[in-house]
PDB file with SEQRES, HELIX, SHEET and CRYST1 records, atoms N, CA, C and O in Angstrom:
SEQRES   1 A   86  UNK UNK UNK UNK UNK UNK UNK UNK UNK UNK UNK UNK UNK          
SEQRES   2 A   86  UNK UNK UNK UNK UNK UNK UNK UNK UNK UNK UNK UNK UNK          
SEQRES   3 A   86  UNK UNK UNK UNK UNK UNK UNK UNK UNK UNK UNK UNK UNK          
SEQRES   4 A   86  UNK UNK UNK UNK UNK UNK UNK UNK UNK UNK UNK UNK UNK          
SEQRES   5 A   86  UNK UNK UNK UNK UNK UNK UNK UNK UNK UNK UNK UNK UNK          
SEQRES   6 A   86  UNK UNK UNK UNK UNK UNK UNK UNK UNK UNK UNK UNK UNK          
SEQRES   7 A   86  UNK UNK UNK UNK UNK UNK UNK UNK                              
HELIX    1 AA1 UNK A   17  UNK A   26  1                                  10    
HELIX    2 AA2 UNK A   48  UNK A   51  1                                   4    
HELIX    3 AA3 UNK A   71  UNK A   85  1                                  15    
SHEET    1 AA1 3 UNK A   2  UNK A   3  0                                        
SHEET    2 AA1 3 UNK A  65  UNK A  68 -1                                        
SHEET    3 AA1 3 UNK A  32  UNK A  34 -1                                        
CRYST1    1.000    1.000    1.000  90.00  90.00  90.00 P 1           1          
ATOM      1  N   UNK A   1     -70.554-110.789  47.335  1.00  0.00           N  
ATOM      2  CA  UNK A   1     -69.525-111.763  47.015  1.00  0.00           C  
ATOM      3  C   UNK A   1     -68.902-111.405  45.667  1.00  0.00           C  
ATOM      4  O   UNK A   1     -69.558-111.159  44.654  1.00  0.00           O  
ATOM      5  N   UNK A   2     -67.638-111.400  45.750  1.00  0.00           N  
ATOM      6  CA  UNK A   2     -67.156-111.288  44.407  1.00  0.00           C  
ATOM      7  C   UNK A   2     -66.491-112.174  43.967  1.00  0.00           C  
ATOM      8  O   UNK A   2     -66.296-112.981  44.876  1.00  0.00           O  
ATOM      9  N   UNK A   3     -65.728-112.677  42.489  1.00  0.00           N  
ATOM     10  CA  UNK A   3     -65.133-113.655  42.048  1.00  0.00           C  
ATOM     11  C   UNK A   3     -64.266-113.600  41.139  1.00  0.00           C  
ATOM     12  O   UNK A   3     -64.734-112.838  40.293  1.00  0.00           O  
ATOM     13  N   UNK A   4     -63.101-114.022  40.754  1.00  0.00           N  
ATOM     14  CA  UNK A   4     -62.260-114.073  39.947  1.00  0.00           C  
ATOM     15  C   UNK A   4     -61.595-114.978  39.813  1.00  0.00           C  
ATOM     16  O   UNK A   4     -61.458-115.757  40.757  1.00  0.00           O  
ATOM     17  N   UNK A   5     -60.937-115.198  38.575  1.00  0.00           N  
ATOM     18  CA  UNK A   5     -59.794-116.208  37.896  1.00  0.00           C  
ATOM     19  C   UNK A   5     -58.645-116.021  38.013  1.00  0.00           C  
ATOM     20  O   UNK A   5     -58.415-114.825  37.835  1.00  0.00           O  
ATOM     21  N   UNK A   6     -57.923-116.482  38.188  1.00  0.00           N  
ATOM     22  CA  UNK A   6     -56.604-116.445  38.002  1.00  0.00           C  
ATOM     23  C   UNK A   6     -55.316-117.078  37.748  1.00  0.00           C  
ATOM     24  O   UNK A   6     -54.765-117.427  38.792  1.00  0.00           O  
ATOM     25  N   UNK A   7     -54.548-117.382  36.487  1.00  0.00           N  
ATOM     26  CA  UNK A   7     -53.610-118.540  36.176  1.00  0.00           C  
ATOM     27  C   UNK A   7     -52.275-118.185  36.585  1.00  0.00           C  
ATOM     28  O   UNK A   7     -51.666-117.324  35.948  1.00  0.00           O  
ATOM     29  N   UNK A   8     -51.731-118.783  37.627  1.00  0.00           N  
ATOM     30  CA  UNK A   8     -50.741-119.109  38.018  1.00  0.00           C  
ATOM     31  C   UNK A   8     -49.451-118.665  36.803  1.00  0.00           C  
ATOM     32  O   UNK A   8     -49.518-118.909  35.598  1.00  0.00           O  
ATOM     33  N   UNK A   9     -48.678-118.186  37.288  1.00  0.00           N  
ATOM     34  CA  UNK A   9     -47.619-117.450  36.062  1.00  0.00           C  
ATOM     35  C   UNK A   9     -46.006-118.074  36.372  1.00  0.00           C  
ATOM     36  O   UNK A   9     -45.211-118.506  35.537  1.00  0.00           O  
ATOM     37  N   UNK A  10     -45.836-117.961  37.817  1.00  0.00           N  
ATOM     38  CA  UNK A  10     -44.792-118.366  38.361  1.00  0.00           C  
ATOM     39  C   UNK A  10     -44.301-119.644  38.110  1.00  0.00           C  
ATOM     40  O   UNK A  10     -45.136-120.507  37.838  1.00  0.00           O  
ATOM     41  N   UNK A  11     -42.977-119.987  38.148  1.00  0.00           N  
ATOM     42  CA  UNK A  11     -42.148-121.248  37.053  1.00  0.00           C  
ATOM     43  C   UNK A  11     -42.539-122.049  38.556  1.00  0.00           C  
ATOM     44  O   UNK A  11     -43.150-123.080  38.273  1.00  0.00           O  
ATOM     45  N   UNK A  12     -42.358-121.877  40.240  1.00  0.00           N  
ATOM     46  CA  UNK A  12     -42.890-122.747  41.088  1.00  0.00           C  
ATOM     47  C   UNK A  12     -44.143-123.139  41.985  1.00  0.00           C  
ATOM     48  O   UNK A  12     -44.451-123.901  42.901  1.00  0.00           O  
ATOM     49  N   UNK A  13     -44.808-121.916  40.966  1.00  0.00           N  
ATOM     50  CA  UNK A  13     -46.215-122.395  41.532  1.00  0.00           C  
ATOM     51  C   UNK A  13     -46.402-121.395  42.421  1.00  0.00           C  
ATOM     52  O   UNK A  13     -45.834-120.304  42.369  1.00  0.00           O  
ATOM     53  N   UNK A  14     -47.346-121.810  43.403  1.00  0.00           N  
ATOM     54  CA  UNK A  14     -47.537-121.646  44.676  1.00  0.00           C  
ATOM     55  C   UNK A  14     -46.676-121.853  45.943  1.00  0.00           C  
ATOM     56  O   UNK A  14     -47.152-122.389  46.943  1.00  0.00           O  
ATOM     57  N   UNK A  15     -45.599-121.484  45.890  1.00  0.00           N  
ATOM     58  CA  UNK A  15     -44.538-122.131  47.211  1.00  0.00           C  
ATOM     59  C   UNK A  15     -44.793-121.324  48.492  1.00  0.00           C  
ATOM     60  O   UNK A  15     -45.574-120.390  48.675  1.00  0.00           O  
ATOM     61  N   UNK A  16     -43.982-121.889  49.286  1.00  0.00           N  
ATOM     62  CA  UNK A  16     -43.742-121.795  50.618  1.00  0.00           C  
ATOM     63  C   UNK A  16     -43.907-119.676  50.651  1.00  0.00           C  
ATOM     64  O   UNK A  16     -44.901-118.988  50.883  1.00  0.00           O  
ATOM     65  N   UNK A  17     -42.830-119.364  50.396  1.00  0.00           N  
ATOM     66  CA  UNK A  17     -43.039-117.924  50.496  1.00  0.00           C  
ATOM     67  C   UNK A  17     -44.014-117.006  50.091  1.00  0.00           C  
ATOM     68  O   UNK A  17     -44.647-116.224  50.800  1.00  0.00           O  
ATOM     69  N   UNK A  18     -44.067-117.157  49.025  1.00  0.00           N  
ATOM     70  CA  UNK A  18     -45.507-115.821  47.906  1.00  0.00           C  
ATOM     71  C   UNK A  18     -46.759-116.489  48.576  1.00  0.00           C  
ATOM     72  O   UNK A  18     -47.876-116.053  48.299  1.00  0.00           O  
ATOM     73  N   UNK A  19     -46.541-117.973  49.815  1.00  0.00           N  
ATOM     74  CA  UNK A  19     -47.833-118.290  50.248  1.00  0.00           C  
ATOM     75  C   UNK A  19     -48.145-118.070  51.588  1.00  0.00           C  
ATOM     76  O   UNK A  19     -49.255-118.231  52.097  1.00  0.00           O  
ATOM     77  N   UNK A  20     -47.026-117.657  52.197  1.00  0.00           N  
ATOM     78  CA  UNK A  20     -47.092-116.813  53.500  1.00  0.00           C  
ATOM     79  C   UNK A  20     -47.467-115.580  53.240  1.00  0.00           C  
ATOM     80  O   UNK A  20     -48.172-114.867  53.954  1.00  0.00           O  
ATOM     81  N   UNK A  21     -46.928-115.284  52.061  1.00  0.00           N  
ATOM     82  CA  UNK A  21     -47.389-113.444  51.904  1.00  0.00           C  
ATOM     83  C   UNK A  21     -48.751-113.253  51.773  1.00  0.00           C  
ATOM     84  O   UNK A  21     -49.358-112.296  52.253  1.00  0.00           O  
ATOM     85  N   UNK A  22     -49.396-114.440  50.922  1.00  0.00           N  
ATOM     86  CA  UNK A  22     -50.705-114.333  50.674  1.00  0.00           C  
ATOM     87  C   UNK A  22     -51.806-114.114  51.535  1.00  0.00           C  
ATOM     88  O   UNK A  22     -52.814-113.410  51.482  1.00  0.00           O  
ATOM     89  N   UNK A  23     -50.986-115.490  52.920  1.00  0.00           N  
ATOM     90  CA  UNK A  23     -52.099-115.567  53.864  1.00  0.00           C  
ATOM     91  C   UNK A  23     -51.941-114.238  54.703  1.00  0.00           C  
ATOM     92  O   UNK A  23     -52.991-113.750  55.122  1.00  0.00           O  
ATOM     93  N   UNK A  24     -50.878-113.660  54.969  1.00  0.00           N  
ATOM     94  CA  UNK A  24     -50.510-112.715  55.862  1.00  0.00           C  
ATOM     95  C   UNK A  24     -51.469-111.420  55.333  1.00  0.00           C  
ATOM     96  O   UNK A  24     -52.136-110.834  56.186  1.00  0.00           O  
ATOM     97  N   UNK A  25     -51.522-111.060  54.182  1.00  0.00           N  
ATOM     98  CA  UNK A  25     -52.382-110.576  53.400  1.00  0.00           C  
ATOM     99  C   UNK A  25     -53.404-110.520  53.641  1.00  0.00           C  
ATOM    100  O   UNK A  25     -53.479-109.533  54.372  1.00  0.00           O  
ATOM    101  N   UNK A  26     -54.632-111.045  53.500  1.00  0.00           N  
ATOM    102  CA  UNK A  26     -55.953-112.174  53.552  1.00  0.00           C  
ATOM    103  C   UNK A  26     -56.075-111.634  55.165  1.00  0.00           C  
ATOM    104  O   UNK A  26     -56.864-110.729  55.435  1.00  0.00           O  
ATOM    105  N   UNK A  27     -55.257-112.243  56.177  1.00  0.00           N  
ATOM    106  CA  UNK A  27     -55.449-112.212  57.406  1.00  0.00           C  
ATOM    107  C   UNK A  27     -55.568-110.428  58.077  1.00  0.00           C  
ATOM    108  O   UNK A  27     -55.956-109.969  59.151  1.00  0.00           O  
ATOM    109  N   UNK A  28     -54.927-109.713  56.605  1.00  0.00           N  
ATOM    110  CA  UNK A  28     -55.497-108.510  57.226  1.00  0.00           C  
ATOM    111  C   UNK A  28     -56.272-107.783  56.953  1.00  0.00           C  
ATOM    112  O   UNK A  28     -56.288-106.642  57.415  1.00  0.00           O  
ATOM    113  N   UNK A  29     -57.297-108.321  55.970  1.00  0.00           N  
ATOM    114  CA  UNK A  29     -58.540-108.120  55.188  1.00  0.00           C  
ATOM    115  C   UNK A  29     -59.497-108.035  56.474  1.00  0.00           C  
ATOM    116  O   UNK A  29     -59.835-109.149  56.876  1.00  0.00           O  
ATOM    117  N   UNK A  30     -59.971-107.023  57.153  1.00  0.00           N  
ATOM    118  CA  UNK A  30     -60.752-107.379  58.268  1.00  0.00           C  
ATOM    119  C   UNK A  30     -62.032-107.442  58.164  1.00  0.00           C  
ATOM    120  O   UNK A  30     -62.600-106.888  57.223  1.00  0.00           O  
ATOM    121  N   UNK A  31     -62.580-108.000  58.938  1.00  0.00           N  
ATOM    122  CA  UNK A  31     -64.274-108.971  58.080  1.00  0.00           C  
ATOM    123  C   UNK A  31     -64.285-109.503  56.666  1.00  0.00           C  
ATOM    124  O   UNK A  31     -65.298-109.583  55.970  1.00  0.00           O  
ATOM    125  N   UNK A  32     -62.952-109.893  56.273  1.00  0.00           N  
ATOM    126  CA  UNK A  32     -63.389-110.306  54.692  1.00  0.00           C  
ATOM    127  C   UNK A  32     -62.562-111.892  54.681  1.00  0.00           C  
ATOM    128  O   UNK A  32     -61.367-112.027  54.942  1.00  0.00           O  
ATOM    129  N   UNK A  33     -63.319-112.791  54.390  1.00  0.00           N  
ATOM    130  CA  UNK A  33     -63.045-113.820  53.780  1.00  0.00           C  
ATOM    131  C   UNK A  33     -62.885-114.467  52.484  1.00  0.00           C  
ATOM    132  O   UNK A  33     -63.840-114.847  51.808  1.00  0.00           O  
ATOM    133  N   UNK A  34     -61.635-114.589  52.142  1.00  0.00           N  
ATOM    134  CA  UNK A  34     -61.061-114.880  50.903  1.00  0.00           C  
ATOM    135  C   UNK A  34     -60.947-116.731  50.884  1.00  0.00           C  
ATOM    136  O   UNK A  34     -60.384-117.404  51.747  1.00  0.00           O  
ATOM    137  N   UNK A  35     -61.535-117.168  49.853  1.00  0.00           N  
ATOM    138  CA  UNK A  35     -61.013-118.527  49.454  1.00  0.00           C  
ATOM    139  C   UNK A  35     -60.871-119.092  48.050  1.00  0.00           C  
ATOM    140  O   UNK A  35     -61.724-119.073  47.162  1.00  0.00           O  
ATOM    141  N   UNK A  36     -59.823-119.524  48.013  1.00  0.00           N  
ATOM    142  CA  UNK A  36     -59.245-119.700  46.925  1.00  0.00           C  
ATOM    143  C   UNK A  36     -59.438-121.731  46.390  1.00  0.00           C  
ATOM    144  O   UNK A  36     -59.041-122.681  47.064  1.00  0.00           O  
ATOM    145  N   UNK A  37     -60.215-121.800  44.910  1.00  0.00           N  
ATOM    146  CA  UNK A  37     -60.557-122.998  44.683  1.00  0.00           C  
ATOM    147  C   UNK A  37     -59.530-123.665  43.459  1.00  0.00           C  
ATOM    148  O   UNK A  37     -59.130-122.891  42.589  1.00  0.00           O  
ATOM    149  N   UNK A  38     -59.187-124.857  43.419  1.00  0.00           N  
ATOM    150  CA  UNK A  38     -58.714-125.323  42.160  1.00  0.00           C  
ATOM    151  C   UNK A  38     -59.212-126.940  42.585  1.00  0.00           C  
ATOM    152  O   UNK A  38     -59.162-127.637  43.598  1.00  0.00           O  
ATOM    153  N   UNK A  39     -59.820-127.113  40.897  1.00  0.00           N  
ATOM    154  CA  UNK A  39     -59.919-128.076  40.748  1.00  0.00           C  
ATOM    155  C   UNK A  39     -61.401-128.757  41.589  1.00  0.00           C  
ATOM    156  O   UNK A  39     -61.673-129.949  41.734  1.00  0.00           O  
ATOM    157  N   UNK A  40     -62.203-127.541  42.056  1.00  0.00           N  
ATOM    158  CA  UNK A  40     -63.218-128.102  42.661  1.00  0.00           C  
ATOM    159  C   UNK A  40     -63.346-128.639  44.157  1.00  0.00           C  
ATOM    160  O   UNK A  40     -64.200-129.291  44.757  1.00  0.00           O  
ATOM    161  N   UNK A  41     -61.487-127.786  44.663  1.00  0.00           N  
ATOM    162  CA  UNK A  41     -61.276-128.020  46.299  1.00  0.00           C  
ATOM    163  C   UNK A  41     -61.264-126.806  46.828  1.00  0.00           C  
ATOM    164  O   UNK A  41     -60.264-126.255  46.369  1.00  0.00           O  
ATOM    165  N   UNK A  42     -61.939-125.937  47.690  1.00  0.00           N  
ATOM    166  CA  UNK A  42     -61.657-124.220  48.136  1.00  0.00           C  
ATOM    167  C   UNK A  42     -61.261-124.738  49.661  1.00  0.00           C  
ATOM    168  O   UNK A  42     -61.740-125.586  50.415  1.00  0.00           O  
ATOM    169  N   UNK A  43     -60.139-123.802  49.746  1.00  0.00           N  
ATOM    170  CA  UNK A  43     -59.956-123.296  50.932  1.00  0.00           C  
ATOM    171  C   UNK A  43     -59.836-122.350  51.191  1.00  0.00           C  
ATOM    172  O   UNK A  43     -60.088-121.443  50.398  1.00  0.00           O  
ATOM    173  N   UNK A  44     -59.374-122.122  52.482  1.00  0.00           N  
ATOM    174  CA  UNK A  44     -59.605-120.265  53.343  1.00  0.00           C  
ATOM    175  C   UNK A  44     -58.159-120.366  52.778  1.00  0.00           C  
ATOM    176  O   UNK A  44     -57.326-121.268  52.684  1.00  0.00           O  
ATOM    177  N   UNK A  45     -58.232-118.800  52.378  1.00  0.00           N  
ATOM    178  CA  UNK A  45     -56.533-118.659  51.928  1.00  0.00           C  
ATOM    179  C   UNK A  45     -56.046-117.859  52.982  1.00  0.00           C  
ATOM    180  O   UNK A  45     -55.037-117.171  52.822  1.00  0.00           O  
ATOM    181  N   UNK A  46     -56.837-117.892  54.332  1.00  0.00           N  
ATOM    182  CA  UNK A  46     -55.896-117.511  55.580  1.00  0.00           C  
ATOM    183  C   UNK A  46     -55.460-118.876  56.426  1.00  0.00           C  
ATOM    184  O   UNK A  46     -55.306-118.721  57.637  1.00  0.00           O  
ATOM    185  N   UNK A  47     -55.279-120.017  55.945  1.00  0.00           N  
ATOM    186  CA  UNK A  47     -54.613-120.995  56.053  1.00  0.00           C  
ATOM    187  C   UNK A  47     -53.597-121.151  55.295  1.00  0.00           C  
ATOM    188  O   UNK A  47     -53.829-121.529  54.147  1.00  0.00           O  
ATOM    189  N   UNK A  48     -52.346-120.939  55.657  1.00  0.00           N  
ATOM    190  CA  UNK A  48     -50.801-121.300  55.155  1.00  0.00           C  
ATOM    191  C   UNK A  48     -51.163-123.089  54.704  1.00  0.00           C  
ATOM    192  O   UNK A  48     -51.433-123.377  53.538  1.00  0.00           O  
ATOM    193  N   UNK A  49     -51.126-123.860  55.509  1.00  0.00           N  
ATOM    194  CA  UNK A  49     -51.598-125.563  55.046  1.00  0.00           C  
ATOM    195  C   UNK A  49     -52.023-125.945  54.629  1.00  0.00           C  
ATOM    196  O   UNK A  49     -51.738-127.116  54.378  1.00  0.00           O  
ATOM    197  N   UNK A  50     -53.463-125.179  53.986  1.00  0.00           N  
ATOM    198  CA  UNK A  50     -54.260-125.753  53.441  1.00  0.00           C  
ATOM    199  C   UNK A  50     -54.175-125.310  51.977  1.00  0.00           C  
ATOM    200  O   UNK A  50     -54.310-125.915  50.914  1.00  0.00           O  
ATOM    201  N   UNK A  51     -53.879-123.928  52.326  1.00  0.00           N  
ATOM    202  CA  UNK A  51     -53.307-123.696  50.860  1.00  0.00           C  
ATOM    203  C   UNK A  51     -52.120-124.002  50.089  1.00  0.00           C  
ATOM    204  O   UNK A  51     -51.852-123.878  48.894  1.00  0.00           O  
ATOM    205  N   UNK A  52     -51.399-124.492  51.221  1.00  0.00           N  
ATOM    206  CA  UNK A  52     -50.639-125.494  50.041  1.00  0.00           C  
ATOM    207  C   UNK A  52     -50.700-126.650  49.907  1.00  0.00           C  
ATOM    208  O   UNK A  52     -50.122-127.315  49.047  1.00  0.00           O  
ATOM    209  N   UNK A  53     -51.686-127.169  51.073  1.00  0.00           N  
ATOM    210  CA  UNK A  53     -52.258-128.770  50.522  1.00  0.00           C  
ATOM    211  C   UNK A  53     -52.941-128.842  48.795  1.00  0.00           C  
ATOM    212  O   UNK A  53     -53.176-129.829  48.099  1.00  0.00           O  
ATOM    213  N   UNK A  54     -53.118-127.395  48.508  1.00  0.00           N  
ATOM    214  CA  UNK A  54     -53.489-127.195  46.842  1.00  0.00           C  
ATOM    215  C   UNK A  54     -52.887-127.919  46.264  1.00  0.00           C  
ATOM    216  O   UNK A  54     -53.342-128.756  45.484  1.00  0.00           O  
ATOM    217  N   UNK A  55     -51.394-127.682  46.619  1.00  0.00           N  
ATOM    218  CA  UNK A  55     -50.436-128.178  44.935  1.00  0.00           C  
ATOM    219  C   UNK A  55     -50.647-127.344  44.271  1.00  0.00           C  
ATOM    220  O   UNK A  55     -51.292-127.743  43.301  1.00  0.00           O  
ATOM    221  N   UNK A  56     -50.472-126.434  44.245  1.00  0.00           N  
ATOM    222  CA  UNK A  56     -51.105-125.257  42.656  1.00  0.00           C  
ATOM    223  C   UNK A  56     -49.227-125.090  42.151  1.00  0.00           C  
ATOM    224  O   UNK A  56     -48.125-125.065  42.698  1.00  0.00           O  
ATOM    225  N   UNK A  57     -49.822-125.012  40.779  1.00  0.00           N  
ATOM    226  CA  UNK A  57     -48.632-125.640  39.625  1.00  0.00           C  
ATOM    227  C   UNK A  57     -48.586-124.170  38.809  1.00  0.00           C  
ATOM    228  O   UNK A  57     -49.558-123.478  38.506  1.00  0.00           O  
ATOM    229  N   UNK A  58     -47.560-123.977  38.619  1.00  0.00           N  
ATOM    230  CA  UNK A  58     -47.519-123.453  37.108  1.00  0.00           C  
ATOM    231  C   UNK A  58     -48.555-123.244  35.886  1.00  0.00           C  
ATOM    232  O   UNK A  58     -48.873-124.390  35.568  1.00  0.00           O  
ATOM    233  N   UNK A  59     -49.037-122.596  35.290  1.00  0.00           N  
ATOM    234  CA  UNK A  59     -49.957-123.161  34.533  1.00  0.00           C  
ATOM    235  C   UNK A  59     -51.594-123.270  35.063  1.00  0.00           C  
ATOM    236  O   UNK A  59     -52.540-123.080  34.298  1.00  0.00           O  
ATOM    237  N   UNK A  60     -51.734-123.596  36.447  1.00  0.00           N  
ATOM    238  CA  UNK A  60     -53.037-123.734  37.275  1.00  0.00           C  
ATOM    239  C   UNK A  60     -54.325-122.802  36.982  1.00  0.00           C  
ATOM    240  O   UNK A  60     -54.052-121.797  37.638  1.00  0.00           O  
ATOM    241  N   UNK A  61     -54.864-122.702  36.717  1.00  0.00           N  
ATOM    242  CA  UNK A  61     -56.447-121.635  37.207  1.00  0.00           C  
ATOM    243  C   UNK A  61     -56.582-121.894  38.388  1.00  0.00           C  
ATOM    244  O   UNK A  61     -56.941-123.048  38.622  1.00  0.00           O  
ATOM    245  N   UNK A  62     -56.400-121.135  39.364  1.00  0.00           N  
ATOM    246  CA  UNK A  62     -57.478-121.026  40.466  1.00  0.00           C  
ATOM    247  C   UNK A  62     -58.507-119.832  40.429  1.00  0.00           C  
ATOM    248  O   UNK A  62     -58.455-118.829  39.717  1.00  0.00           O  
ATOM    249  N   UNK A  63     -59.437-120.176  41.351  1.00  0.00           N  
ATOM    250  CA  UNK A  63     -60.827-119.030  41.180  1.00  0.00           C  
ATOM    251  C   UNK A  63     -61.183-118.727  42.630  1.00  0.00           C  
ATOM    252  O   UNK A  63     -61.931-119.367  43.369  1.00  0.00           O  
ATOM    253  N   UNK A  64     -60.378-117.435  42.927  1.00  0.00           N  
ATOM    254  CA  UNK A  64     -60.547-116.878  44.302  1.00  0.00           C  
ATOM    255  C   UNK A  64     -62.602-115.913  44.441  1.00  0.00           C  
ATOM    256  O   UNK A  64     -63.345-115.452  43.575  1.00  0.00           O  
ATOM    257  N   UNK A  65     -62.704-116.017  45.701  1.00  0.00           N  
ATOM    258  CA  UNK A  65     -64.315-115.823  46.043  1.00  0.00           C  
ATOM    259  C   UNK A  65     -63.836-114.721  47.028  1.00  0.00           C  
ATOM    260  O   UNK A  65     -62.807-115.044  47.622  1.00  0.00           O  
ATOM    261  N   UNK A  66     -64.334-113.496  47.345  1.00  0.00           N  
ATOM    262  CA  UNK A  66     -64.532-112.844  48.674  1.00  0.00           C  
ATOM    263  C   UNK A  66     -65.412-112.255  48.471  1.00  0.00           C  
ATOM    264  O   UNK A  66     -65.981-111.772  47.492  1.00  0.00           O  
ATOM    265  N   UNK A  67     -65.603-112.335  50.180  1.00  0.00           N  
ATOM    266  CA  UNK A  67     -66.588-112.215  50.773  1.00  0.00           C  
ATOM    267  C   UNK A  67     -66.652-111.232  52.086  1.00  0.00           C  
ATOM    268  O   UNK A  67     -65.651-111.499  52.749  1.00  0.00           O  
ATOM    269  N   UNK A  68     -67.238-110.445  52.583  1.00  0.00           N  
ATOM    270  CA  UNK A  68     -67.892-109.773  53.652  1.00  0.00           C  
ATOM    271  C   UNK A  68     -67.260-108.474  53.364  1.00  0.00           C  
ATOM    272  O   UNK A  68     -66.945-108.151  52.219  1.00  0.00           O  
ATOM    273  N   UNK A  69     -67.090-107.792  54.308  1.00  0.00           N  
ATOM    274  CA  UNK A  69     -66.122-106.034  54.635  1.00  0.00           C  
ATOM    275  C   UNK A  69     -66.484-105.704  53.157  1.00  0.00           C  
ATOM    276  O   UNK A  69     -67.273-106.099  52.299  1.00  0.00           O  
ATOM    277  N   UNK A  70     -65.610-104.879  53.286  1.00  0.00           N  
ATOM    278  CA  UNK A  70     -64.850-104.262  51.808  1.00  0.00           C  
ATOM    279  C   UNK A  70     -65.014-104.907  50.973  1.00  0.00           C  
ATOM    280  O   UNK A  70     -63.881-105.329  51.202  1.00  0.00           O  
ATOM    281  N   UNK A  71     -65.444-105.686  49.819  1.00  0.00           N  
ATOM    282  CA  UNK A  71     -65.233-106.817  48.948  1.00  0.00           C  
ATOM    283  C   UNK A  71     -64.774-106.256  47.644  1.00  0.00           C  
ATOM    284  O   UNK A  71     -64.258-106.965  46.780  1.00  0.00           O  
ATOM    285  N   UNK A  72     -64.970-104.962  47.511  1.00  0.00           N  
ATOM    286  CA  UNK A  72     -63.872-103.959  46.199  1.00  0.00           C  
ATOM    287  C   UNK A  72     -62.430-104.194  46.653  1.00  0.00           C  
ATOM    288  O   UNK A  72     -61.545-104.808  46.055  1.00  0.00           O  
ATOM    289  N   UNK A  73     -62.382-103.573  47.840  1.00  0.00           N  
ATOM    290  CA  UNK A  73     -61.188-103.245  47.746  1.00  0.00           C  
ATOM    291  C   UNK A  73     -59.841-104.702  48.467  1.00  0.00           C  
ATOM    292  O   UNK A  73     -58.640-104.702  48.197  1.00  0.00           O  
ATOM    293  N   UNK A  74     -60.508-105.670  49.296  1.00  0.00           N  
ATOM    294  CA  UNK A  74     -60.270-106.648  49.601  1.00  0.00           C  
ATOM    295  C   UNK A  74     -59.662-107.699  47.727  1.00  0.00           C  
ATOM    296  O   UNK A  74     -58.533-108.101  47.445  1.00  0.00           O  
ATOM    297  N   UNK A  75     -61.018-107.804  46.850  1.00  0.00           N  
ATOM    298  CA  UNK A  75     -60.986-108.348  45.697  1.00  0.00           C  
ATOM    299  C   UNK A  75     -59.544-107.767  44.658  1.00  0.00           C  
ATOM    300  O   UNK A  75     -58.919-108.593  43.993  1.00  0.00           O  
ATOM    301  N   UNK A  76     -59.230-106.544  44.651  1.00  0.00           N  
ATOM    302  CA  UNK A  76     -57.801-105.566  44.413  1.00  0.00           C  
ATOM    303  C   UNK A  76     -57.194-105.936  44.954  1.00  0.00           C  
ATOM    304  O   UNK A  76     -56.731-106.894  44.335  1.00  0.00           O  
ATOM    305  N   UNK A  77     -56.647-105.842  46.091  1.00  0.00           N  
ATOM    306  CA  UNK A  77     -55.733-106.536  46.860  1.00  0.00           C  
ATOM    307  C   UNK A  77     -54.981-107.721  47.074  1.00  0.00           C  
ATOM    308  O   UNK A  77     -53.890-107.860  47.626  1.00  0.00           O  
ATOM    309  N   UNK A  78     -55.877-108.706  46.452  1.00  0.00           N  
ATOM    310  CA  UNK A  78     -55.434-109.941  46.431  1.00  0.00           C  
ATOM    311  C   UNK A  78     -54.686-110.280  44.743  1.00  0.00           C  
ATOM    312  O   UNK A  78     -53.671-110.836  44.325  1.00  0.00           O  
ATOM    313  N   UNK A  79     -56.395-109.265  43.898  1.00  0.00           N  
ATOM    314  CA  UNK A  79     -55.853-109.455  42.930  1.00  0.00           C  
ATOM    315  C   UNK A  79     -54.479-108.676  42.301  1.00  0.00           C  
ATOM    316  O   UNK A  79     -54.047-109.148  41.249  1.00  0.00           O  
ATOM    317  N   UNK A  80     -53.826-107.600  42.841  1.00  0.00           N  
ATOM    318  CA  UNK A  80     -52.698-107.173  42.825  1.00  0.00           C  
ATOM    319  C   UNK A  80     -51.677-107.766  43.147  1.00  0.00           C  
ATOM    320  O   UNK A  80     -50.628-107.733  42.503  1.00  0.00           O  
ATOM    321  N   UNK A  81     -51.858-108.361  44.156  1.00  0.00           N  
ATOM    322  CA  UNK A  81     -50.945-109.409  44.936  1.00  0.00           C  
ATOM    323  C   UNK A  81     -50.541-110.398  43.849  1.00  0.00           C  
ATOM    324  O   UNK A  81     -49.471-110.186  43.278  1.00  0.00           O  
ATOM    325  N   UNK A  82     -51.193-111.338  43.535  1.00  0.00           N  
ATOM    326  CA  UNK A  82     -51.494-112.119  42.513  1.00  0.00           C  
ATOM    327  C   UNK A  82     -50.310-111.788  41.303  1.00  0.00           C  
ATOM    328  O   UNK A  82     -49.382-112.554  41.046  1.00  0.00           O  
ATOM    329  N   UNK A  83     -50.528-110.634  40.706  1.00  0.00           N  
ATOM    330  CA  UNK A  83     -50.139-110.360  39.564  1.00  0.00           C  
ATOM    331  C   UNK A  83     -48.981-110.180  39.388  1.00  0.00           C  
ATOM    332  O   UNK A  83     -48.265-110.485  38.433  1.00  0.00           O  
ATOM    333  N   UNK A  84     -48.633-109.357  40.898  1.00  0.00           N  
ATOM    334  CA  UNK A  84     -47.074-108.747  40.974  1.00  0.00           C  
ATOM    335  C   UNK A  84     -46.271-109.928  41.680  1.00  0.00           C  
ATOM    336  O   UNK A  84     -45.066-109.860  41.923  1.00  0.00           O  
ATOM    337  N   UNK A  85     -47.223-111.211  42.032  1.00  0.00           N  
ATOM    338  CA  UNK A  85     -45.915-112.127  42.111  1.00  0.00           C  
ATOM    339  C   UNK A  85     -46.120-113.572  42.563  1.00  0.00           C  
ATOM    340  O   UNK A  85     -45.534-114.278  43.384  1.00  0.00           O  
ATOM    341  N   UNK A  86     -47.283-113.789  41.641  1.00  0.00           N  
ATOM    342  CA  UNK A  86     -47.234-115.325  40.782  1.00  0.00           C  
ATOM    343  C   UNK A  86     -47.974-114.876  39.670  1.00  0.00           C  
ATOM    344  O   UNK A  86     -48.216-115.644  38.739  1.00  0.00           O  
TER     345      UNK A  86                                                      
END                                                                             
């Protein structure tokens, strides 16, 4: 299992788009389960709904977890994702 932080950079957060990319992402992590927590709520971040039932803001910490397959290169991936666009 691996783990990381990560503060939200983007002026809208978590929206509709950079959160399709995410899950679309995630969903092609094969055997690896990614979930993403704020505030002490995790969900699967291969749920589009649930991850934006987050609300994640501007400003936010969330603290993504993966798990199974690959978990190096799965944990890069997301966290690249992340960087280059929220």
């Amino acid at each position: 299992m691996k783990k990381f932080t990560y503060t939200i950079k983007d002026a809208q957060g978590i929206h509709a788009r950079p959160a399709g990319c995410l899950v679309k992402l995630v969903k092609g992590l094969e055997g690896t389960v990614v979930t993403i927590e704020k505030n002490g709520k995790a969900v699967n971040a291969a749920k589009l709904m649930m991850l934006m039932g987050l609300g994640i803001k501007c400003g936010d910490t969330v603290t993504f977890t993966v798990e199974g397959g690959d978990e190096d290169k799965a944990e890069k991936a997301v966290l690249e994702f992340m960087t280059e666009n929220l």
